[in-house]
PyMOL CGO cylinders between C-alpha atoms (Angstrom):
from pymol import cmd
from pymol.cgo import CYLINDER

trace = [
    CYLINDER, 180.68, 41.67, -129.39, 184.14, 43.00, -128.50, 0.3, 1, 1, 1, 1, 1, 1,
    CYLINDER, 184.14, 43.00, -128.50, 185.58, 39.89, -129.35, 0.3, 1, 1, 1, 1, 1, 1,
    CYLINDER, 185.58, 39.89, -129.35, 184.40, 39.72, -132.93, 0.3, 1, 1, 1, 1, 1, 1,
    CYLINDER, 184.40, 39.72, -132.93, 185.54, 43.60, -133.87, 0.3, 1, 1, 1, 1, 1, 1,
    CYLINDER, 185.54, 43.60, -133.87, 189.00, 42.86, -132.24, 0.3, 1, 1, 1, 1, 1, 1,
    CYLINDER, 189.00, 42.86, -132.24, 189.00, 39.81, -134.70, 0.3, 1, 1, 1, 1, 1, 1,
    CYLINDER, 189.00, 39.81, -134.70, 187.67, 41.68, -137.81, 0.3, 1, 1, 1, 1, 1, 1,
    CYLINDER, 187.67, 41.68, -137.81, 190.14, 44.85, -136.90, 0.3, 1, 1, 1, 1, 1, 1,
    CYLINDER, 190.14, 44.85, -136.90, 192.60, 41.54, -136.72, 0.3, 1, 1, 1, 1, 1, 1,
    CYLINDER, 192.60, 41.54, -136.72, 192.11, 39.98, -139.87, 0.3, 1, 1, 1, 1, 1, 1,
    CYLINDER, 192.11, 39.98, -139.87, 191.17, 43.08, -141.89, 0.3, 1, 1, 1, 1, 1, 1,
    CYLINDER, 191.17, 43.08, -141.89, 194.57, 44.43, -140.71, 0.3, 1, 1, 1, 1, 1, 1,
    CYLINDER, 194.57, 44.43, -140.71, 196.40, 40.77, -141.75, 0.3, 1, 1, 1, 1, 1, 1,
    CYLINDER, 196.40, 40.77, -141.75, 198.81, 41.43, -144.97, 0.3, 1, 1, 1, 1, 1, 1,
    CYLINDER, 198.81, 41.43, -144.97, 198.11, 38.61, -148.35, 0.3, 1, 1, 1, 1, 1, 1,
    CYLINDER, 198.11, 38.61, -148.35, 200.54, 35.89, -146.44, 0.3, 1, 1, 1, 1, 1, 1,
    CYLINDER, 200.54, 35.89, -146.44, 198.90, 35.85, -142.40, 0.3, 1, 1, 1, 1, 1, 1,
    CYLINDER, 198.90, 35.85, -142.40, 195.58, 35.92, -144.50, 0.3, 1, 1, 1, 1, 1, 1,
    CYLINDER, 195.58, 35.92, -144.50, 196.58, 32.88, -146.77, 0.3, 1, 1, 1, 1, 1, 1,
    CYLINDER, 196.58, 32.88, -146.77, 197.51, 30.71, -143.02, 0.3, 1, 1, 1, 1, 1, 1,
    CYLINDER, 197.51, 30.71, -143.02, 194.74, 31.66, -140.88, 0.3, 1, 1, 1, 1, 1, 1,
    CYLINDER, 194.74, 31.66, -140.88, 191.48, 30.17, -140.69, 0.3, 1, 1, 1, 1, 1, 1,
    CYLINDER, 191.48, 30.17, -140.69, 189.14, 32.51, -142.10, 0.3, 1, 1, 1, 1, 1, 1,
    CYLINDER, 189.14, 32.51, -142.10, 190.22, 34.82, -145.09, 0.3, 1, 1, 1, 1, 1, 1,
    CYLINDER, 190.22, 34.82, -145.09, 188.58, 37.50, -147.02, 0.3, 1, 1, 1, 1, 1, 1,
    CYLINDER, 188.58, 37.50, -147.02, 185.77, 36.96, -150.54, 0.3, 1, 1, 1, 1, 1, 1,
    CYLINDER, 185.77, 36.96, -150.54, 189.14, 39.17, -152.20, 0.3, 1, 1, 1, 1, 1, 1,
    CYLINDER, 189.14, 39.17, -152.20, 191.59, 36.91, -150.55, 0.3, 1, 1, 1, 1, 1, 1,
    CYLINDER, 191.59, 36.91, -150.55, 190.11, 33.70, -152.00, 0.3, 1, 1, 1, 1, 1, 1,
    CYLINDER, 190.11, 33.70, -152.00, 189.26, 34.77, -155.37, 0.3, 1, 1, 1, 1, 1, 1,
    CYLINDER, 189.26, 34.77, -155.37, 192.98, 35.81, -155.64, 0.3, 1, 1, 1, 1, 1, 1,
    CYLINDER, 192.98, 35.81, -155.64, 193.77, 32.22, -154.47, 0.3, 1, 1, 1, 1, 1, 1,
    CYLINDER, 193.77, 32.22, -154.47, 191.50, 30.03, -156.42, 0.3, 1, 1, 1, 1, 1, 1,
    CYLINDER, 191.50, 30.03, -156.42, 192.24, 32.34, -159.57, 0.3, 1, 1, 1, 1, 1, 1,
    CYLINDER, 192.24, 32.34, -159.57, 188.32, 32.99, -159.80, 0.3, 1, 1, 1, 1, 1, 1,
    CYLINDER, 188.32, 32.99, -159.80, 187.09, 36.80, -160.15, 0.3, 1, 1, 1, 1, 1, 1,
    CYLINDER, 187.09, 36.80, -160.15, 185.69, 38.36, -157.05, 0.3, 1, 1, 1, 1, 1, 1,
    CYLINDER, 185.69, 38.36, -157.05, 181.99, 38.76, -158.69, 0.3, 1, 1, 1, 1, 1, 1,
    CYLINDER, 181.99, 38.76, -158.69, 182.26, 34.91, -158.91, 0.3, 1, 1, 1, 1, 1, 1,
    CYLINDER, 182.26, 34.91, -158.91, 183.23, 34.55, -155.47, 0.3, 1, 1, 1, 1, 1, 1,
    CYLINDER, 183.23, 34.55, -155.47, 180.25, 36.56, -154.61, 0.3, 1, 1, 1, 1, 1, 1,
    CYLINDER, 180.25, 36.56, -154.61, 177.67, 34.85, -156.06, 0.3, 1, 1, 1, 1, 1, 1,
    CYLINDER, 177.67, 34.85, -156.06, 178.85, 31.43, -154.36, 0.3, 1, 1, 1, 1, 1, 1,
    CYLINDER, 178.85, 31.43, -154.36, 178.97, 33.63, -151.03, 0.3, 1, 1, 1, 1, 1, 1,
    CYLINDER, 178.97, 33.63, -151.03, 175.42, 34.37, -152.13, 0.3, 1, 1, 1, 1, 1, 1,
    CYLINDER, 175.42, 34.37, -152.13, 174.44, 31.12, -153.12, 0.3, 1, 1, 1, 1, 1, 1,
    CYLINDER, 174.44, 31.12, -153.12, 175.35, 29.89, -149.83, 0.3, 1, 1, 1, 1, 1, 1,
    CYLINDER, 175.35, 29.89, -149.83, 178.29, 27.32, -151.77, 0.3, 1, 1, 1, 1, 1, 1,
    CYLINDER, 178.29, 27.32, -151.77, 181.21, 28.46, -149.46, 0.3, 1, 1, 1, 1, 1, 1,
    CYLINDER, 181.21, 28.46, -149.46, 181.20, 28.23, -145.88, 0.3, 1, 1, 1, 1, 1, 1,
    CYLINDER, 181.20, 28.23, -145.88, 181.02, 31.96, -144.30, 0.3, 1, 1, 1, 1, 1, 1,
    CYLINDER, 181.02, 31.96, -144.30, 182.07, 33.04, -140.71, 0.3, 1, 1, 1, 1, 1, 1,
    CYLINDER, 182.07, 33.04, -140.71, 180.26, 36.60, -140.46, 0.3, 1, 1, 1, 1, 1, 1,
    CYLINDER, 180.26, 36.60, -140.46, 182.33, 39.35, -138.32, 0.3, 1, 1, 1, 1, 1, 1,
    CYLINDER, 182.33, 39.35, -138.32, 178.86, 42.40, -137.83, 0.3, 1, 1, 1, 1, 1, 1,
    CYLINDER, 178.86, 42.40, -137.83, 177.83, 43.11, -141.73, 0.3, 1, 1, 1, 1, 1, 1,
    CYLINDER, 177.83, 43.11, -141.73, 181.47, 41.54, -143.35, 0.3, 1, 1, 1, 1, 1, 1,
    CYLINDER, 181.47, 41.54, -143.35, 181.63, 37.67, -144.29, 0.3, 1, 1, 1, 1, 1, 1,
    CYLINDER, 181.63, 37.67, -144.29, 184.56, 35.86, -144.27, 0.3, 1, 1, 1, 1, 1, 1,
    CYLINDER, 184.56, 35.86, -144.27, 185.43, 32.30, -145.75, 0.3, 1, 1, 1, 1, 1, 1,
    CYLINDER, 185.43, 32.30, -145.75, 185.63, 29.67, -143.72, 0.3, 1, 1, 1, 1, 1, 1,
    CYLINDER, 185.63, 29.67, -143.72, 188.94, 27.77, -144.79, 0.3, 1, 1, 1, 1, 1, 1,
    CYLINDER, 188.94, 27.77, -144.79, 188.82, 24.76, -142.06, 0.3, 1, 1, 1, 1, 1, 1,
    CYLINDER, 188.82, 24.76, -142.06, 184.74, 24.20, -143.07, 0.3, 1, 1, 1, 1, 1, 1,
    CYLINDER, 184.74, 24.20, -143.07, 185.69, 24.21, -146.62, 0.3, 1, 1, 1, 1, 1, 1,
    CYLINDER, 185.69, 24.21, -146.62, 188.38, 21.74, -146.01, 0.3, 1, 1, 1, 1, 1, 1,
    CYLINDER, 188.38, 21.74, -146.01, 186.26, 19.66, -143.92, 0.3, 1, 1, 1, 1, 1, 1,
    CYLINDER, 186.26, 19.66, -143.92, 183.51, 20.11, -146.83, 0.3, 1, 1, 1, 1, 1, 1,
    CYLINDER, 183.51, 20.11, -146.83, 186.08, 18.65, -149.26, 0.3, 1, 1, 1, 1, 1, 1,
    CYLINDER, 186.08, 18.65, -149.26, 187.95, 15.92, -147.16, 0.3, 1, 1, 1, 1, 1, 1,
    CYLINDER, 187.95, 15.92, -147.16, 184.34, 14.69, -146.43, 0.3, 1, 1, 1, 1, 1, 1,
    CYLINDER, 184.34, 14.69, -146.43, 183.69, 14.60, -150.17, 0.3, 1, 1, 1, 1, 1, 1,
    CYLINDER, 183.69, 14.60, -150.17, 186.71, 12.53, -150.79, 0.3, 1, 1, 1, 1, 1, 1,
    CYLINDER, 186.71, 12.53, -150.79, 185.90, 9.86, -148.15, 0.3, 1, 1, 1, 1, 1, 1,
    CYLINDER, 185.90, 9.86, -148.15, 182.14, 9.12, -149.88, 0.3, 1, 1, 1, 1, 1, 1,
]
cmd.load_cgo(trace, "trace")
């Protein structure tokens, strides 16, 4: 348990750019990089469409599942 509220108090703590290059990011994060609104973002969170890595009650996105999810998706 200590290891996950180091990480969030890591990542929550991350300015835009260490964000953008690490692994997981925030739901405000990655609507500000896809260019989608955050409500948007939400629902997919919701709908189970984006890979989440949950820190206690926060979820973040998963950037290397999602890249996995999409590299697999070119190679069908």
């Amino acid at each position: 348990m200590l290891q996950y509220l180091h990480l969030k108090s890591k990542v929550l703590n991350m300015n835009s750019e260490q964000q953008e290059n690490f692994f997981i990011i925030t739901a405000e994060k990655y609507a500000e990089l896809v260019g989608l609104p955050i409500g948007v973002v939400r629902g997919q969170l919701d709908r189970r469409q984006l890979p989440v890595f949950k820190v206690g009650k926060r979820r973040f996105i998963n950037m290397i599942q999602l890249r996995l999810n999409v590299l697999a998706g070119l190679n069908k």
